[in-house]
N, C-alpha and C positions, 0 to 999 in steps of 0.2 A: 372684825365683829363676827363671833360664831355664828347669827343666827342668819346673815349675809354671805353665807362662805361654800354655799353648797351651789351655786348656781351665778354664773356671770349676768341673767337676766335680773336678776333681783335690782343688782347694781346699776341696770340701764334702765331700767322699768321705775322702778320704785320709785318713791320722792321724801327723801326723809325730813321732816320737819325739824329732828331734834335727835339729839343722839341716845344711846340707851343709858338710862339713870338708876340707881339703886333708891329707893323711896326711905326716909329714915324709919327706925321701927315702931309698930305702934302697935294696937291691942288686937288680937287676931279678932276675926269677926265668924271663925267657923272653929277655934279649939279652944274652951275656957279655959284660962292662965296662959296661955302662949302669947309671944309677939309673933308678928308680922311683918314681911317685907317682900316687895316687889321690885322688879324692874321691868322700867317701862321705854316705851319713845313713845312718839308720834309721826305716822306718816298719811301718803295719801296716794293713788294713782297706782295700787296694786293689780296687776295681770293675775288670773286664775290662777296662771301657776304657782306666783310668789306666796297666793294667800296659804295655798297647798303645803308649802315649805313652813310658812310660819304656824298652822296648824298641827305638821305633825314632830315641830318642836314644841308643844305644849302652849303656846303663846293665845292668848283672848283679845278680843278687841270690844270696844262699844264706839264707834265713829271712828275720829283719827287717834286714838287713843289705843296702845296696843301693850300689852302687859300679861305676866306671869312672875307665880311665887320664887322667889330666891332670898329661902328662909335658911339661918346659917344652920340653926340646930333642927329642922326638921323638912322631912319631904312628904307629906302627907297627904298634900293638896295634888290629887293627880288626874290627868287631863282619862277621859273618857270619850270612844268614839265607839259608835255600834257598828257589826257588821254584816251591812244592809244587805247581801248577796244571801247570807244564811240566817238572817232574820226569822224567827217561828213566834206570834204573837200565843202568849197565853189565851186560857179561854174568857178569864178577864178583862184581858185584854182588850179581844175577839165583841166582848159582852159591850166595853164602853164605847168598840167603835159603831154599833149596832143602833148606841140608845140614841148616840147622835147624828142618825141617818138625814135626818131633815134639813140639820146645819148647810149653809151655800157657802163655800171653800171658794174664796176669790185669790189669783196672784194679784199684788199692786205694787207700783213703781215704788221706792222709798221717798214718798211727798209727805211730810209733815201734813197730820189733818186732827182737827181738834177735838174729833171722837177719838182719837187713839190719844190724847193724854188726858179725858176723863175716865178712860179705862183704866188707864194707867195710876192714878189718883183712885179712885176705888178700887183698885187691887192690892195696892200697898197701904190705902189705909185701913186692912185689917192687920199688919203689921207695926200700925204708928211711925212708920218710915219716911211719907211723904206727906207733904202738904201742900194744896194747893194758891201757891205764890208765885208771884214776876221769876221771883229767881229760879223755883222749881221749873217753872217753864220752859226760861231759856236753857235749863242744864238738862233738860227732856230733849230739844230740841239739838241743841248741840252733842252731844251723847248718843240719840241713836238716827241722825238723821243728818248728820255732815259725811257723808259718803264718801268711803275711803275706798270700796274695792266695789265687786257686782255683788250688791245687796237687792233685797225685795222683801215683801209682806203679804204674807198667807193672814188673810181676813174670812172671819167664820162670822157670818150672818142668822137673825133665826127673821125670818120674814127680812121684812126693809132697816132691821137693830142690828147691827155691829154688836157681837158679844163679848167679840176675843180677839186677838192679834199675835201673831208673832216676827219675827225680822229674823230672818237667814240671809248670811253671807254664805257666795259658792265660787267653790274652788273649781277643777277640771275633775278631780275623784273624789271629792268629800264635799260635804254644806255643813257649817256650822249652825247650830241656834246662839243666836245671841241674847234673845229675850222674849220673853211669852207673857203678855197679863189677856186677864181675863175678868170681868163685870162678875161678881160675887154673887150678884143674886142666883146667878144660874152655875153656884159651886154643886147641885147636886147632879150637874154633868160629866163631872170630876173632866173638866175642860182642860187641865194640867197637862193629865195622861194623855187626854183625848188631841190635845195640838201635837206634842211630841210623837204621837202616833199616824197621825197626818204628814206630819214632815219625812217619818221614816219611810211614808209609801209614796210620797215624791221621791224622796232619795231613789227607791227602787224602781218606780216609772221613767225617771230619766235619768236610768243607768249610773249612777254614783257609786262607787265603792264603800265611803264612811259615812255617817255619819257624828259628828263631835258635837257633844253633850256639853262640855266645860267641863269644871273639877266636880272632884269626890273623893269625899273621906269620907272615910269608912266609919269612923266614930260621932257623925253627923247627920241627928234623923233627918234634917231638913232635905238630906241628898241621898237619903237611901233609896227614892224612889227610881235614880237613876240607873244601879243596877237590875231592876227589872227588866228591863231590855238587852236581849239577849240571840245570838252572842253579843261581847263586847269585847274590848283591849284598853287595858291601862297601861299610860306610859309608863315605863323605870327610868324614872329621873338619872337612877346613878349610871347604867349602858346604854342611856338612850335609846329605847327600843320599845317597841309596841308590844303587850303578853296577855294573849288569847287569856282570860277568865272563865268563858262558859263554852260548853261545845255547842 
């Protein structure tokens, strides 16, 4: 198994649930007319380092659930991580971390709590994505909150109100963001930029080398706002290598 092959800890450490699958094809959900496929497993009992190995083979997780694209005819979906040492925020940037001075930045253990899935339910219901059912629940619960590796949640407060949440898994040199919602009322925070921006100055207060974003394609407005943080490196799927983008 390639993505097992770089490190004998992996193999003592790790706990694999299920072996790696190829998912059958089905409608891409980020390039109009493409299929889609992935492969995935599942594991659980990941060591910093392993998470570190599967991050910087491109690989995502949401729980025990761990998966990346392996689309026959296209490579477009590529993984994106900032580089948090040479980080320079725009003055935009600069501007929305300013307006939301007031916000109270909590860490919290990954405990399932039922203000973080009505956030979660009003963030996606401006989407029409979610709806608030039994089943949505359990697959909220299960999905980001069966803890697979060292995960946590950065909680933004405005008074005693939970406004926003996000969940970072951390490696030994890198923290990924797994998921960010945030309560709509308060979109004219642009709380999006603003959480991604908070993570990236943990990353750099406690010494991190990356930070990983997930995918991006380039012909995708919904992810263009990833490359604004800068620097960054996109995988090359085909040498396997990380490639500086911005200076």
């Amino acid at each position: 198994m390639s993505y097992l092959s770089h490190t004998k800890k992996v193999k003592e450490n790790m706990y694999l649930l299920s072996q790696p699958t190829l998912s059958p094809p089905s409608k891409c959900p980020y390039i109009k007319g493409e299929e889609f496929t992935q492969e995935y497993f599942f594991a659980t009992e990941l060591d910093k380092n392993e998470l570190d190995i599967i991050l910087e083979n491109g690989w995502r997780k949401f729980g025990r659930f761990y998966f990346r694209p392996k689309c026959s005819n296209c490579q477009k979906c590529l993984p994106l991580r900032v580089l948090v040492n040479k980080v320079n925020f725009s003055k935009g940037q600069r501007k929305i971390l300013k307006k939301n001075q007031d916000l109270i930045i909590s860490k919290e253990p990954l405990i399932f709590k039922e203000e973080y899935y009505k956030i979660y339910i009003q963030h996606n219901e401006r989407f029409n994505s979610s709806k608030d059912t039994p089943e949505e629940r359990n697959e909220f619960i299960d999905g980001f909150f069966s803890q697979s590796c060292s995960s946590f949640i950065l909680t933004y407060s405005l008074g005693e109100e939970v406004i926003a949440w996000g969940i970072l898994d951390e490696g030994d040199s890198g923290i990924s963001s797994v998921y960010f919602a945030f309560n709509p009322e308060y979109s004219d925070r642009s709380l999006g930029h603003f959480g991604a921006l908070t993570e990236i100055n943990y990353a750099k207060e406690n010494s991190y080398d990356y930070y990983y974003l997930g995918y991006y394609v380039e012909s995708n407005p919904s992810m263009a706002y990833k490359a604004s943080y800068k620097p960054h490196q996109l995988l090359n799927w085909a040498n396997k290598s990380w490639e500086e983008q911005d200076a």
